[in-house]
C-alpha positions as CSV (number, residue, x, y, z in Angstrom):
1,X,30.5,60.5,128.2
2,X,31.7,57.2,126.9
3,X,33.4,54.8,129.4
4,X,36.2,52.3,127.4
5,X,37.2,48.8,129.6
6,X,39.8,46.8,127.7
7,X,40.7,43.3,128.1
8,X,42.7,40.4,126.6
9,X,46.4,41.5,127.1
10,X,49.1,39.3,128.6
11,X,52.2,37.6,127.9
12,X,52.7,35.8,124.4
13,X,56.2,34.3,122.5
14,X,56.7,36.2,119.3
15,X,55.3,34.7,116.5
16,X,52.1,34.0,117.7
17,X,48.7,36.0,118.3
18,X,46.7,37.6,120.8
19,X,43.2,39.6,121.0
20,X,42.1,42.6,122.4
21,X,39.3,44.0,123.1
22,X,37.4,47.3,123.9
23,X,33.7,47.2,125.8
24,X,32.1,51.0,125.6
25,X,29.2,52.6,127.3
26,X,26.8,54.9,126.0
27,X,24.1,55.4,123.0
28,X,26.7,56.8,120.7
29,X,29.0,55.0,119.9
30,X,28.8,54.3,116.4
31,X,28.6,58.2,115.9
32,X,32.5,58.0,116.5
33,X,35.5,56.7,114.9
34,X,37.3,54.3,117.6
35,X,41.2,53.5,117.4
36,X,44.0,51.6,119.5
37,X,47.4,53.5,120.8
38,X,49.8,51.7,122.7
39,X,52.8,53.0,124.1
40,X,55.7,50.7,124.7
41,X,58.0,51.2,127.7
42,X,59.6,54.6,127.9
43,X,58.5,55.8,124.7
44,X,55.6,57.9,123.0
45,X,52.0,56.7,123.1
46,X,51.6,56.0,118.9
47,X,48.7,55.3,116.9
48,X,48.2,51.5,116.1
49,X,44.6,51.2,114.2
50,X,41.3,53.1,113.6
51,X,38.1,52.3,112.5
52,X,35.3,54.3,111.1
53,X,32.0,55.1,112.7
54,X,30.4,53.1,110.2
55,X,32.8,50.1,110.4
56,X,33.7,50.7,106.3
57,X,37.1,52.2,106.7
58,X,40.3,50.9,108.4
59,X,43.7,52.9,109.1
60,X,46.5,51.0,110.3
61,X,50.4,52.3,110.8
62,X,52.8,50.6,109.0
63,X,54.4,48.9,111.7
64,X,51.4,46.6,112.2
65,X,49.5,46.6,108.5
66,X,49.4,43.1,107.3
67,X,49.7,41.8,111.2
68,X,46.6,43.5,112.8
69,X,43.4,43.3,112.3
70,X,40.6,46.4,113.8
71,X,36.4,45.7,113.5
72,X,34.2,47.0,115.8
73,X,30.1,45.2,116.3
74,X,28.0,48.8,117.2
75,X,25.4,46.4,118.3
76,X,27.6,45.3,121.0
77,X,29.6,48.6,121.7
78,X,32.6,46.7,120.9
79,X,36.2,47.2,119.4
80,X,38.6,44.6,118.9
81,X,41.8,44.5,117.7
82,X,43.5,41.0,116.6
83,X,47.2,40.9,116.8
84,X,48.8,38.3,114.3
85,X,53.0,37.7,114.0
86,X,53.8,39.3,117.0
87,X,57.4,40.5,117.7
88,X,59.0,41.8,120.8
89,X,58.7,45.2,119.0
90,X,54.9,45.2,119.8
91,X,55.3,45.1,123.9
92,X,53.3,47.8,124.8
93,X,50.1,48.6,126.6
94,X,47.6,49.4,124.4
95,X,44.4,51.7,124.7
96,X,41.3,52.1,123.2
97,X,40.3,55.8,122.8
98,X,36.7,57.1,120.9
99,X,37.4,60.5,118.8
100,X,36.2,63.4,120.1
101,X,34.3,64.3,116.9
102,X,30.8,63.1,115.5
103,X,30.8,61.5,112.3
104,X,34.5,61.8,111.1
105,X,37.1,59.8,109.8
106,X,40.0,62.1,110.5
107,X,42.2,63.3,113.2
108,X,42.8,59.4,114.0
109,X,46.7,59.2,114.7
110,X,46.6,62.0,117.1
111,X,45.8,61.3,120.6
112,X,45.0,65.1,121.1
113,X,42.0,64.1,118.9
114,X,40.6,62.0,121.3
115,X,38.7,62.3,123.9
116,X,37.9,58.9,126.1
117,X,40.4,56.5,127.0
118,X,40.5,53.1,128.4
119,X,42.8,52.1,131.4
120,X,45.0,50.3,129.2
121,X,46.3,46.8,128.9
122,X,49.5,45.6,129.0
123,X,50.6,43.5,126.1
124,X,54.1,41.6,126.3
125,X,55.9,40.1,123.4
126,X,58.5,37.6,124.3
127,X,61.1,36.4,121.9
């Protein structure tokens, strides 16, 4: 089972950027796509990025495409996520979550498709 810790949330004026990222345990982890939800307050957790197993391929939602930025280092066992041009829209906290299937690139903007969550980290957006 593959444990998820994120870090780097907090409290930042719109406009500007912040960084998450996503530490994992375990051997396998660049068997599996990885991807950020977030789910802002009293709404839906959403899909927000993925990244394939490999690295090679990115997904974004609209919302964010041209403002985030998803890698991952499968040396480390890391995800990050760079948030540019934030706007009050974006408060939310944000997860990382591992697919629970080996070797795809598919599945990734449903949360049902995953199967290891972090604890979550709250990002605010001021304006």
């Amino acid at each position: 089972q593959v444990q998820l810790v994120e870090s780097g949330g907090g409290l930042v004026q719109a406009g500007g950027s912040q960084r998450l990222s996503c530490a994992a345990s375990g051997r396998t982890f660049s068997n599996y796509l990885m991807a950020w939800f977030r789910q802002p307050p009293g709404k839906e957790r959403q899909f927000v990025a993925a990244i394939g197993y490999r690295g090679r391929n990115t997904y974004y939602a609209d919302s964010v495409k041209g403002r985030f930025t998803i890698s991952r280092d499968n040396a480390k066992n890391t995800v990050t996520l760079q948030m540019n041009s934030l706007k009050p829209e974006d408060t939310a906290v944000y997860y990382c979550a591992k697919l629970r299937y080996v070797g795809v690139n598919s599945y990734f903007t449903d949360p049902d498709a995953f199967d290891s969550w972090g604890q979550g980290t709250q990002v605010t957006v001021s304006s």
